[in-house]
C-alpha positions as CSV (number, residue, x, y, z in Angstrom):
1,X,0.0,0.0,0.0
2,X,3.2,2.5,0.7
3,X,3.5,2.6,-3.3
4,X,-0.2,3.8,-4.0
5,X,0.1,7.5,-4.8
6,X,3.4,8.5,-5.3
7,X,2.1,11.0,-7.7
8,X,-0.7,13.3,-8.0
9,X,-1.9,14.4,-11.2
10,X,-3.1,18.6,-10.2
11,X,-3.7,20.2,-13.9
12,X,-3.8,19.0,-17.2
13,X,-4.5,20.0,-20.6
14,X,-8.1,20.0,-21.3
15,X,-8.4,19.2,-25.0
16,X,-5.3,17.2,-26.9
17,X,-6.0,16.7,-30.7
18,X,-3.3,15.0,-33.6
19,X,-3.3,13.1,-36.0
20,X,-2.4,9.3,-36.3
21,X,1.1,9.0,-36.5
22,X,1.6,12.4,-34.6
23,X,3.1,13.8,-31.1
24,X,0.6,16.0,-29.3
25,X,2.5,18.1,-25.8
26,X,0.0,17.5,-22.4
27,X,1.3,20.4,-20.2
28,X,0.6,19.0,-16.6
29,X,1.4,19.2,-13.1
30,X,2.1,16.7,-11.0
31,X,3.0,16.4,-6.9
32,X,5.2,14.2,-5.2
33,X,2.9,13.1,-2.6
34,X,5.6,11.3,-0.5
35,X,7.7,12.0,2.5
36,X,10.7,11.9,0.4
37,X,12.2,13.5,-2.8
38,X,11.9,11.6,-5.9
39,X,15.4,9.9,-6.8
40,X,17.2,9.7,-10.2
41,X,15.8,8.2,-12.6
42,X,12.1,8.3,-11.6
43,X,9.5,8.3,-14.4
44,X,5.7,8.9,-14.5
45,X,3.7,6.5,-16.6
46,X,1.0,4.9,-16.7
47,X,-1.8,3.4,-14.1
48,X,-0.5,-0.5,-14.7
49,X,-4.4,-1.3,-13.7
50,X,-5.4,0.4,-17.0
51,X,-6.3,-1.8,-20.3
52,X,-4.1,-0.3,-22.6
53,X,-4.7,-2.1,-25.1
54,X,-6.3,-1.1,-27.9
55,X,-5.2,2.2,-26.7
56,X,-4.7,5.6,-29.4
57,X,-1.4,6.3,-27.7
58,X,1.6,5.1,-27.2
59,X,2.2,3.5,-23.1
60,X,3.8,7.0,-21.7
61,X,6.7,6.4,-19.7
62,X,8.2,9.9,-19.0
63,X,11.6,10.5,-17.0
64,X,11.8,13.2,-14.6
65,X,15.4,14.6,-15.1
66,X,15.5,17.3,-12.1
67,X,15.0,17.2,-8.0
68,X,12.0,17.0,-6.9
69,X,11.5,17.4,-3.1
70,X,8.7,16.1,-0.9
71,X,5.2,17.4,-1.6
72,X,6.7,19.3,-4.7
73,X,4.7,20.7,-7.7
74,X,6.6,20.2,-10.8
75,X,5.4,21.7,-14.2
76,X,6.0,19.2,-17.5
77,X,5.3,19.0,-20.8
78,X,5.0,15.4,-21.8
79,X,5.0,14.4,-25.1
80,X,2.4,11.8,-26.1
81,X,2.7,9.5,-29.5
82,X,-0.5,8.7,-31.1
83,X,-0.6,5.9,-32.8
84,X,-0.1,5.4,-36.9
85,X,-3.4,2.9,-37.1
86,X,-5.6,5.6,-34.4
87,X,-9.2,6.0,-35.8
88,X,-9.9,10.0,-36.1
């Protein structure tokens, strides 16, 4: 249970439109909702209880390159690959 909620999603892009084939930019914000600061080589990804499959994008597995101190609010913009065969 210690590993539930590591992260917390605060803002997000509303609307994200592309193409099949394309890279559309979600500009969030996320918390580190632990005691701790976030070591190298931390990434944010995906819920793993998802179905992705059949999904239009790409599995997102983004690495956080900077510091990020307990409860910190970091600003990203994540790049997100929508698939070639995605039905508009």
């Amino acid at each position: 249970m210690h590993k539930m909620k590591r992260a917390m999603l605060i803002s997000k892009s509303e609307l994200l439109e592309g193409c099949p084939g394309s890279i559309v930019v979600a500009e969030i914000e996320v918390k580190n909702c632990t005691h701790w600061g976030w070591k190298k080589g931390v990434f944010l990804g995906m819920d793993t209880e998802q179905n992705l499959e059949g999904m239009p994008i790409e599995v997102v597995q983004f690495p956080v390159e900077q510091d990020v101190k307990s409860f910190e609010v970091l600003k990203l913009a994540v790049p997100i690959s929508i698939v070639q065969d995605a039905v508009p």
